[in-house]
C-alpha positions as CSV (number, residue, x, y, z in Angstrom):
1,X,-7.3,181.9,33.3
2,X,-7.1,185.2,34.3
3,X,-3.3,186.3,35.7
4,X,-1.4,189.2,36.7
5,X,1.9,189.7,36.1
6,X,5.1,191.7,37.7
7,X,8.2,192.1,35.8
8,X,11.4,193.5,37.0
9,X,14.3,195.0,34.9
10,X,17.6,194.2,37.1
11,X,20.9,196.0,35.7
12,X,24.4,195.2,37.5
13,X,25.7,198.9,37.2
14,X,24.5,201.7,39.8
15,X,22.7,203.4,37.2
16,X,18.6,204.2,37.0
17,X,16.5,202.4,34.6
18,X,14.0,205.6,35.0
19,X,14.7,207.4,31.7
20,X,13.9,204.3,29.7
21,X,10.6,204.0,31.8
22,X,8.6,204.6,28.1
23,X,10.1,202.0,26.6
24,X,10.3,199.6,29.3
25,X,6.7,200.0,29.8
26,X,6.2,199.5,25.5
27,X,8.3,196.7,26.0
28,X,6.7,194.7,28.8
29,X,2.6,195.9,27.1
30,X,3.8,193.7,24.1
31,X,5.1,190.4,26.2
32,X,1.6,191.1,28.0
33,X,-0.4,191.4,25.5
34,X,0.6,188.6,23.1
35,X,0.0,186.0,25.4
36,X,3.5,184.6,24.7
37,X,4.2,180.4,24.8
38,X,7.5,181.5,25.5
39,X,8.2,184.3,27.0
40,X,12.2,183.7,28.4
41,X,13.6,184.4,24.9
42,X,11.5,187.8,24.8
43,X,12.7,189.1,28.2
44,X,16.0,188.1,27.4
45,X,16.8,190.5,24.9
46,X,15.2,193.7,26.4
47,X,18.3,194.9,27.3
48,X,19.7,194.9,23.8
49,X,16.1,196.5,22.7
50,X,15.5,198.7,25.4
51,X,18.5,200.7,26.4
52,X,21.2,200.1,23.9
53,X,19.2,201.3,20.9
54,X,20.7,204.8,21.8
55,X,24.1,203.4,20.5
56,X,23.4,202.2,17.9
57,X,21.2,205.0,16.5
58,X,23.9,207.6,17.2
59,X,26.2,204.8,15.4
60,X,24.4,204.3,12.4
61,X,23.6,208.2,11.9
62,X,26.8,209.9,12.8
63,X,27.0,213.2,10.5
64,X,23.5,213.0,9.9
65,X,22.5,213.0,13.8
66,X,21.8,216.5,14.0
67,X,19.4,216.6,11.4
68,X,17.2,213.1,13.1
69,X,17.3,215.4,15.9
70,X,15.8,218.2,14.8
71,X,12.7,216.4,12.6
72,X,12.8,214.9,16.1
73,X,12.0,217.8,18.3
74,X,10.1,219.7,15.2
75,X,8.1,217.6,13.7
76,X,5.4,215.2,14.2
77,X,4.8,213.1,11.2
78,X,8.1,211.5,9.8
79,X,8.4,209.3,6.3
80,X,10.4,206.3,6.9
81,X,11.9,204.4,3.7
82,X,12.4,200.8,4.7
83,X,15.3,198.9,3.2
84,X,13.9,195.8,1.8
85,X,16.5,193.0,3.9
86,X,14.9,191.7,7.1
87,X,18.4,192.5,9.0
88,X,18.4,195.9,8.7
89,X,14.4,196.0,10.3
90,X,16.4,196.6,13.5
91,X,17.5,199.8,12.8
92,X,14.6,201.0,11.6
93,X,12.6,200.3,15.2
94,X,15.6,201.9,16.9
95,X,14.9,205.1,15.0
96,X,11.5,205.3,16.4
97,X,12.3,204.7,19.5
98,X,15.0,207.2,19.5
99,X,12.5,209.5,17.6
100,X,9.9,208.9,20.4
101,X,12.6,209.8,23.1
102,X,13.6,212.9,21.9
103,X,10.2,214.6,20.4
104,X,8.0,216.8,22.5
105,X,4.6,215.8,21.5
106,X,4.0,214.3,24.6
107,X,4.8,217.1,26.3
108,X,2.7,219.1,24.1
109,X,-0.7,217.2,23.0
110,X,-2.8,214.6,24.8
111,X,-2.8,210.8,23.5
112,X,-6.0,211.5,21.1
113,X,-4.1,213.9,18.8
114,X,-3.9,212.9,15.2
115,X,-1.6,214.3,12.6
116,X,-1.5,213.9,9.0
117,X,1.1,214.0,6.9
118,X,2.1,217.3,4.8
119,X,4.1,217.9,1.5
120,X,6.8,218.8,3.6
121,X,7.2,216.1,5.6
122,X,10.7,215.0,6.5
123,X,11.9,211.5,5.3
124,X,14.3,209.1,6.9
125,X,15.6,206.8,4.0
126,X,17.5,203.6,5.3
127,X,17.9,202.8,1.9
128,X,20.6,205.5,1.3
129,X,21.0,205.9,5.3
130,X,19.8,209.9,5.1
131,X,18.2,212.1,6.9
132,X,16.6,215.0,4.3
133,X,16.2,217.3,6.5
134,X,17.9,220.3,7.7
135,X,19.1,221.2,11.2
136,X,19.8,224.1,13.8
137,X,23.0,224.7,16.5
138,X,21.0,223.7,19.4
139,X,20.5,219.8,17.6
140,X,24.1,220.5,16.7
141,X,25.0,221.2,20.4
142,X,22.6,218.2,21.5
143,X,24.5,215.3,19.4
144,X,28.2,216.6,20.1
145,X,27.2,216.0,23.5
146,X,26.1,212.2,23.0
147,X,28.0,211.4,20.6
148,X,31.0,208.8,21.2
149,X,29.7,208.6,24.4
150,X,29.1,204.7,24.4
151,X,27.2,205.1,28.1
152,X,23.3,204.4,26.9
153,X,22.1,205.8,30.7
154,X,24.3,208.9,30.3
155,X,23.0,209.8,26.4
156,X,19.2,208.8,27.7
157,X,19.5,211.0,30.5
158,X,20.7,213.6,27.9
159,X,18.5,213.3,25.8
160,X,15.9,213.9,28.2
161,X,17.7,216.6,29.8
162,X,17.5,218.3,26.3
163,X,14.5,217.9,25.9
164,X,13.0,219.4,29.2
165,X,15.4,222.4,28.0
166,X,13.4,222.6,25.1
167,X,10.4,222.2,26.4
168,X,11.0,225.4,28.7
169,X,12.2,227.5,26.1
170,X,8.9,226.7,23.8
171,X,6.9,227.9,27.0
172,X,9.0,231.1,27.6
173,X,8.5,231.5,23.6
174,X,4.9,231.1,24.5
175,X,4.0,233.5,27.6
176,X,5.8,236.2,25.0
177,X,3.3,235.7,22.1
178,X,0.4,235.4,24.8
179,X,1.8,238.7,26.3
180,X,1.8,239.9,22.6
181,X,-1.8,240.4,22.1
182,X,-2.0,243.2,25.0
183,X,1.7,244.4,24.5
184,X,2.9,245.1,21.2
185,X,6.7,245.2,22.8
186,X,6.5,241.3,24.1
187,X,5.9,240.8,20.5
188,X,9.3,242.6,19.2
189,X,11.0,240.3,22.3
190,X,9.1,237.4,21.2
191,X,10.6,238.2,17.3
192,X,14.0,238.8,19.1
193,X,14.1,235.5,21.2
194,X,13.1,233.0,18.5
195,X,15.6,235.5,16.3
196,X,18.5,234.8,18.3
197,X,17.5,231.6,19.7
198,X,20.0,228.4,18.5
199,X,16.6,226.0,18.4
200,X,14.0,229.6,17.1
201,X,13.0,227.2,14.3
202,X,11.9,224.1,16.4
203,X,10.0,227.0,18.6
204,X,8.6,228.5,15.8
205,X,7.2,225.1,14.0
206,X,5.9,223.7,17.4
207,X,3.8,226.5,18.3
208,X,2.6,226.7,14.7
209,X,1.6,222.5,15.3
210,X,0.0,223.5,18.2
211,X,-2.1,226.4,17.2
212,X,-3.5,224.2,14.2
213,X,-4.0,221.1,16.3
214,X,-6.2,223.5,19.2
215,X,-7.4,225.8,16.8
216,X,-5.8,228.7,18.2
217,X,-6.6,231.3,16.4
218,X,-5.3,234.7,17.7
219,X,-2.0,232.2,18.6
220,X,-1.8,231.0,15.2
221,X,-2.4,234.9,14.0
222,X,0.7,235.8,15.9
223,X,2.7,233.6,14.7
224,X,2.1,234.5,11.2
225,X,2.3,238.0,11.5
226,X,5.9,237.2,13.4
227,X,7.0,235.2,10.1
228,X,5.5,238.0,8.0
229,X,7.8,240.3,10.0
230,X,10.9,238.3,10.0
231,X,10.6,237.9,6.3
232,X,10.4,241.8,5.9
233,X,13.1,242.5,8.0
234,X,16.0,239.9,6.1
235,X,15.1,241.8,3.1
236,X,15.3,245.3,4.6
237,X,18.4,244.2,7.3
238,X,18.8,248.7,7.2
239,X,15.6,249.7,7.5
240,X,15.6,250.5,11.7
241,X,12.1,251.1,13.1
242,X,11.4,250.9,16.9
243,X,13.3,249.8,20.2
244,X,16.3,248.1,17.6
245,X,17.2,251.3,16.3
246,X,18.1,252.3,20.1
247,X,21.0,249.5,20.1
């Protein structure tokens, strides 16, 4: 028998239920798609699953939330070491949901993008509960503003909010280096604004994603000759050539 369904997510608060639309949506494909006997037990816990996953993330992470932020917004293959107890398997899907929430690849890339993992992958070990990875002042900024906020809307919509933030700067980054390849001086800003910017690494990495992923060439060009700059100029912080001389 063919049926279709309609589900509604009810919440007593006056609060929206659109920035968890993504996993909502996840949520309700899989009690869809299973064909469940029982379904009441399911949609009975999609609260717990659903929204407060941010708490407990940002609980279980704590000094090591700035750094799941950044592999967050930076990167787009993440290895995940699994602690061997079945309780602790809950964690371990609210870290990817979180991770989902916060990264800009959907932003960024269509759905049929494939990445493959690199030597320098980051690694999330729930084994040890660590997070090797480093980190930046903007991630920094980002988790001092959600944490011990114990309001899951209120650290969604911030998270979002950050994210759309990022997003903006990574297309102001962007229109520089495009500007670059006629203007030599939208290069030296472009150098100067990832420079100075408190989230230039996450910039940096993403567009270098997306030039491989497109194929990109005079992009990806750029960007190497920026990084072949910025290397030159931390070992020669003195030598003073063009419009930074003037400051």
């Amino acid at each position: 028998i063919n049926a279709e369904y309609g589900v509604c997510y009810m919440v007593s608060e006056h609060v929206a239920l659109s920035p968890f639309y993504h996993e909502l949506d996840k949520y309700t494909d899989t009690l869809v798609s299973s064909h469940m006997e029982e379904p009441k037990l399911y949609l009975g816990q999609w609260y717990y699953v659903c929204i407060e996953y941010v708490l407990r993330v940002i609980d279980y992470f704590r000094t090591d939330l700035p750094s799941l932020l950044f592999i967050a917004l930076s990167r787009n293959n993440i290895t995940i070491t699994s602690p061997e107890d079945e309780d602790s398997s809950q964690i371990v899907r609210d870290t990817q949901l979180f991770i989902s929430a916060c990264s800009l690849k959907e932003l960024m890339y269509n759905t049929s993008v494939v990445f493959e993992d690199t030597e320098d992958s980051p690694m999330i070990d729930f084994t040890g509960k660590a997070v090797h990875y480093e980190s930046s002042t903007f991630c920094v900024e980002w988790s001092r503003q959600i944490e011990g906020d114990g309001n899951p809307f209120s650290v969604r919509q911030a998270l979002e909010d950050r994210k759309i933030t990022a997003n903006e700067d990574m297309n102001t980054f962007r229109r520089l280096l495009h500007q670059a390849e006629t203007d030599h001086y939208a290069f030296y800003r472009g150098y100067e604004f990832v420079k100075t910017h408190s989230n230039g690494k996450v910039l940096y990495e993403m567009l270098s994603h997306e030039s491989t992923v497109y194929s990109l060439d005079k992009l990806g060009g750029l960007l190497e000759v920026l990084q072949n700059f910025r290397i030159y100029k931390e070992s020669h912080p003195y030598n003073l050539t063009g419009p930074e001389r003037y400051k």
